[in-house]
Z-matrix of the N, CA and C atoms (Angstrom, degrees):
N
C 1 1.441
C 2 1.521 1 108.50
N 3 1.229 2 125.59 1 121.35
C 4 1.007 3 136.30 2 178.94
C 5 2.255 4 126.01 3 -116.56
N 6 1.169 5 78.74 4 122.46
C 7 2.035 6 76.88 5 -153.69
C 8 1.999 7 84.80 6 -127.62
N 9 1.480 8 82.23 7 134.67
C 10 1.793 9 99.54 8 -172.28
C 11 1.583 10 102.27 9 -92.75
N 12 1.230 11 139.88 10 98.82
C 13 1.139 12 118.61 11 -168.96
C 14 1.689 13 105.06 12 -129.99
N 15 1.480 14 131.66 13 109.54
C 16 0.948 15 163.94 14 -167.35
C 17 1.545 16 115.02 15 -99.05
N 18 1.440 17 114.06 16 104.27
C 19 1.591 18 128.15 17 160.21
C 20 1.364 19 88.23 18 -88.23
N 21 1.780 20 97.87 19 134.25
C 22 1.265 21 126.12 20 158.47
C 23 2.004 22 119.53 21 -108.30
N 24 1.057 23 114.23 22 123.05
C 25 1.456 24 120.26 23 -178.62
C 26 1.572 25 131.81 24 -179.86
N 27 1.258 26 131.11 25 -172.00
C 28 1.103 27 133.34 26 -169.12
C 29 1.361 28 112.08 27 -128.95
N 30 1.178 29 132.29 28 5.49
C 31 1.306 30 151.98 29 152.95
C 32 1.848 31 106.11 30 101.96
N 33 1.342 32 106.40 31 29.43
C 34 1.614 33 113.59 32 164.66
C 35 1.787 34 101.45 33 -53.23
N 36 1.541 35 89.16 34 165.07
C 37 1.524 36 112.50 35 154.67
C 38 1.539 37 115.72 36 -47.29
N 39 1.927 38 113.88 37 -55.28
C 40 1.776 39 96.79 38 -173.43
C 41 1.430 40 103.25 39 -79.40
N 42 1.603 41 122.45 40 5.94
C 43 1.786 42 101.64 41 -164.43
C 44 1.819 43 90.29 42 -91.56
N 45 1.643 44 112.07 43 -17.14
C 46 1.240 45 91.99 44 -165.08
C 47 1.929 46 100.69 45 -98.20
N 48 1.437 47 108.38 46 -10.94
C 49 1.618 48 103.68 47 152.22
C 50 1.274 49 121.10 48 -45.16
N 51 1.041 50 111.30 49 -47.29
C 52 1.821 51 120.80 50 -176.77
C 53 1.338 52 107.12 51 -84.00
N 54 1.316 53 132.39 52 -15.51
C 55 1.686 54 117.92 53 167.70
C 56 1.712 55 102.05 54 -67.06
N 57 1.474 56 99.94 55 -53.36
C 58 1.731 57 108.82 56 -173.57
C 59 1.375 58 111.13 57 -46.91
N 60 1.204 59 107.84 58 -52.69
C 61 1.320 60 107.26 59 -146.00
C 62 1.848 61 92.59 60 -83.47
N 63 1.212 62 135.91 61 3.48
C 64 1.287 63 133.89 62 178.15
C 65 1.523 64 94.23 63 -108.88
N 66 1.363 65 144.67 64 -13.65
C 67 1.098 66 150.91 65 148.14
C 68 1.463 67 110.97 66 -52.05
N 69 1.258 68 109.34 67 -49.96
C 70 1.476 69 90.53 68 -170.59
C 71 1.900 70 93.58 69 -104.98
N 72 1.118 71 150.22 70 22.46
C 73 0.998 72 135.94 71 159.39
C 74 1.598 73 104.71 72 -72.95
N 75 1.633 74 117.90 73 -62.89
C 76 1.521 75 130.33 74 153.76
C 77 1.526 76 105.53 75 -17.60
N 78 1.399 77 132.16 76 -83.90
C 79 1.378 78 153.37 77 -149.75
C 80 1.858 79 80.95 78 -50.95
N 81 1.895 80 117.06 79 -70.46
C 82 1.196 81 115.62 80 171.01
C 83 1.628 82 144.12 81 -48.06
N 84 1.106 83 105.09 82 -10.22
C 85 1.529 84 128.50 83 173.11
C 86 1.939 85 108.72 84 -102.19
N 87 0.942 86 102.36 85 -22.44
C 88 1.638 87 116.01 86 165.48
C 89 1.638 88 113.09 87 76.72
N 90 1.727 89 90.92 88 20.76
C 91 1.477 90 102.23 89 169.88
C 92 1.412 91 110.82 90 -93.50
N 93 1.694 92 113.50 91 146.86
C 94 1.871 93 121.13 92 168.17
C 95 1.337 94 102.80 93 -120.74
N 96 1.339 95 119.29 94 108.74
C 97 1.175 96 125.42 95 173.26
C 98 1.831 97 107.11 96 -137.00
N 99 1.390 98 123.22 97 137.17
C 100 1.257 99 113.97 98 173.69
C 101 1.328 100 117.63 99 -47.31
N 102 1.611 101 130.08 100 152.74
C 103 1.492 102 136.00 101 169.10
C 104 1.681 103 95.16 102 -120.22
N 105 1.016 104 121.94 103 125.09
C 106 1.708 105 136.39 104 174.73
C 107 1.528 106 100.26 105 -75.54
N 108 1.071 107 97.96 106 140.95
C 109 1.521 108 100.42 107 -177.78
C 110 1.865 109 99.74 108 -130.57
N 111 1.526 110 110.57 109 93.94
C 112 1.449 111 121.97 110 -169.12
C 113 1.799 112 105.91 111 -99.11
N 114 1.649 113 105.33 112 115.69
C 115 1.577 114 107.66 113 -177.52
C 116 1.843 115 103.36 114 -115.45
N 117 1.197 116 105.74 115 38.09
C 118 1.448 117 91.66 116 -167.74
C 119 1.614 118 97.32 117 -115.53
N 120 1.237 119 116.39 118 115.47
C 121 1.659 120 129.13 119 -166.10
C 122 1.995 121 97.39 120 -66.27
N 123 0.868 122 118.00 121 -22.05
C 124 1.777 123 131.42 122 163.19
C 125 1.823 124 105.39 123 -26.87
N 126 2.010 125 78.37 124 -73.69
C 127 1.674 126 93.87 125 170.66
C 128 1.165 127 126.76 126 -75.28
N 129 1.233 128 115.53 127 -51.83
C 130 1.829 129 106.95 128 174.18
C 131 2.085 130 102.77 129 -33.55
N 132 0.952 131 124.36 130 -45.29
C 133 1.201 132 136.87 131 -171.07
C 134 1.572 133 106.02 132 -53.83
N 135 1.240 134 107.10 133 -60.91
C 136 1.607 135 118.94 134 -157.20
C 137 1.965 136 86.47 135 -95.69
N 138 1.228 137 125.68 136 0.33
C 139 1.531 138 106.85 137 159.90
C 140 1.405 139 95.06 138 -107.14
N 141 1.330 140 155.95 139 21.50
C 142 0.983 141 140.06 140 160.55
C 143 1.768 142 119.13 141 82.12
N 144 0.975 143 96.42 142 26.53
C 145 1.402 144 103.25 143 179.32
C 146 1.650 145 115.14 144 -70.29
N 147 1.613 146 128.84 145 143.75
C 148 0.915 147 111.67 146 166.31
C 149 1.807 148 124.27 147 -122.61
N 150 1.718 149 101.04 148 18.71
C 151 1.167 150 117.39 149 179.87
C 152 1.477 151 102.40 150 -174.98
N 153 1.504 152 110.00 151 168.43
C 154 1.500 153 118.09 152 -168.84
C 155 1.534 154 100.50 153 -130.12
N 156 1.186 155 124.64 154 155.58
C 157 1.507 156 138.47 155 -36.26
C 158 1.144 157 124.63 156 -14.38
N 159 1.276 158 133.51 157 155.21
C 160 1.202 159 113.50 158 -177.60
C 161 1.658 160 113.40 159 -169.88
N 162 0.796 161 140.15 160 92.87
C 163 2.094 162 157.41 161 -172.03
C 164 1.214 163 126.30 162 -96.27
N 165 1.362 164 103.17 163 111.67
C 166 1.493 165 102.05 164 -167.52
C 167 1.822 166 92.13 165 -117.95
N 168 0.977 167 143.82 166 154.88
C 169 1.326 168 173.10 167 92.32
C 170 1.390 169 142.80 168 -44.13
N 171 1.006 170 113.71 169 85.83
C 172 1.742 171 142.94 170 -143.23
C 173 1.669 172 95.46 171 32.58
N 174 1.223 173 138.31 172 -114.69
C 175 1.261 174 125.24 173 -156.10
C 176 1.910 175 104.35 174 -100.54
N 177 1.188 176 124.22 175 2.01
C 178 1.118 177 134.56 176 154.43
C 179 1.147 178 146.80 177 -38.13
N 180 1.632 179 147.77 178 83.00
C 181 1.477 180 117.41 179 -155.51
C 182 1.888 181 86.59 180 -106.81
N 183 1.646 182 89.93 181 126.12
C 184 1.536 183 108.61 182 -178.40
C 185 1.482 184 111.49 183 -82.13
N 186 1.480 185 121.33 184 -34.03
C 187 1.065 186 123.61 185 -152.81
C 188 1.933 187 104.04 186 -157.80
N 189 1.217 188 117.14 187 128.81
C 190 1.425 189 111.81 188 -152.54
C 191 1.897 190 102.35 189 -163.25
N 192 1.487 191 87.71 190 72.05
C 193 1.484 192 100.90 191 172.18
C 194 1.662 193 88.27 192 94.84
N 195 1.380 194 130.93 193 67.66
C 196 1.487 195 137.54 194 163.06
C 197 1.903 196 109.14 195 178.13
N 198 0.743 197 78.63 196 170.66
C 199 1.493 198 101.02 197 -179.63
C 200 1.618 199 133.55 198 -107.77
N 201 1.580 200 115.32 199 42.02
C 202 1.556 201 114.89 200 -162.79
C 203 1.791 202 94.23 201 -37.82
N 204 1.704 203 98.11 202 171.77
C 205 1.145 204 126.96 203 -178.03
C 206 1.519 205 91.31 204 -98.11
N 207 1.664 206 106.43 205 169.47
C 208 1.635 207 133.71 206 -163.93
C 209 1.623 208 78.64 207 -48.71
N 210 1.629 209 105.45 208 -75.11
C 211 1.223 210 144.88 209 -171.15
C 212 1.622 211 89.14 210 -9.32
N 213 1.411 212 110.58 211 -101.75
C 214 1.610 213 136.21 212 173.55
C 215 1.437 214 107.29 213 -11.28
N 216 1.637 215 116.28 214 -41.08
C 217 1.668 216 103.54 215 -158.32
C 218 1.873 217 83.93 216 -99.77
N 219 1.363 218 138.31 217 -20.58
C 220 1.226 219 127.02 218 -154.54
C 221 1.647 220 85.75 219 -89.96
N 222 1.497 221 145.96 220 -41.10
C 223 1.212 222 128.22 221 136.04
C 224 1.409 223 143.26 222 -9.92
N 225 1.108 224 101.47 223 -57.06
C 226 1.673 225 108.19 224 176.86
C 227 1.435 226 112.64 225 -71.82
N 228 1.331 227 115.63 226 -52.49
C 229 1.551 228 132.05 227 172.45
C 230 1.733 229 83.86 228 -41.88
N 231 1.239 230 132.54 229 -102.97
C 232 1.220 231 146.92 230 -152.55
C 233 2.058 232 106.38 231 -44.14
N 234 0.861 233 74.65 232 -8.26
C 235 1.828 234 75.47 233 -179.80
C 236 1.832 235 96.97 234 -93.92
N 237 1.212 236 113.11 235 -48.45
C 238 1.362 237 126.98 236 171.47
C 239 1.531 238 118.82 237 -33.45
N 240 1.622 239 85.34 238 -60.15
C 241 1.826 240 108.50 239 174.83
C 242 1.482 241 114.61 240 -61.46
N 243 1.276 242 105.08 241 -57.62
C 244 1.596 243 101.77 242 161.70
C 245 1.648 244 129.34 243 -37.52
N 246 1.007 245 105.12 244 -63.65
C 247 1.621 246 110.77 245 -179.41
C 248 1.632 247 98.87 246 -59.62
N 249 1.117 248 132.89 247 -44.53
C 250 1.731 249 123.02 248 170.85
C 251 1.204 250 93.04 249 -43.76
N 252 1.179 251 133.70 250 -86.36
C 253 1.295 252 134.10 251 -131.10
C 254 1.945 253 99.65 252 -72.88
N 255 1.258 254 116.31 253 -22.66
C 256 1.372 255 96.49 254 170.88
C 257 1.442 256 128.42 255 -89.86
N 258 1.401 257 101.43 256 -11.22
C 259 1.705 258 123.17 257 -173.64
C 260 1.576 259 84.44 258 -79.71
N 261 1.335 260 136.84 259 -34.80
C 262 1.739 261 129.81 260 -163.88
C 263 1.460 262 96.43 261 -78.52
């Protein structure tokens, strides 16, 4: 299973809440997969962002100028995972 999951930020206090806390949602789901950590306002631009923090999940933007909780992103991840495993 392979899941693209992209922190967007500038290296604030909430962008690096939202690296962690998608670290340990992963860490809690007992998946290791890289998280990209993209600070280049270029891209925020050309993905359509209209605020930062910001989480996208393969072509998904989960979170876009907020900060979900562990809770919120270990959901989304798992909805993700789900649909793999029924699409396989």
């Amino acid at each position: 299973m392979e899941l693209k999951i992209k922190v967007f930020g500038v290296g604030s206090l909430r962008d690096r809440v939202l690296l962690r806390s998608v670290q340990v949602a992963l860490d809690d789901l007992g998946l290791f997969m890289p998280i990209e950590y993209i600070s280049s306002i270029d891209e925020f631009m050309m993905q359509g962002l209209s605020g930062i923090p910001a989480l996208k999940i393969n072509e998904t933007i989960i979170a876009d100028g907020a900060t979900p909780s562990v809770a919120e992103i270990k959901r989304e991840i798992q909805q993700y995972v789900e649909k793999k495993r029924k699409a396989s």
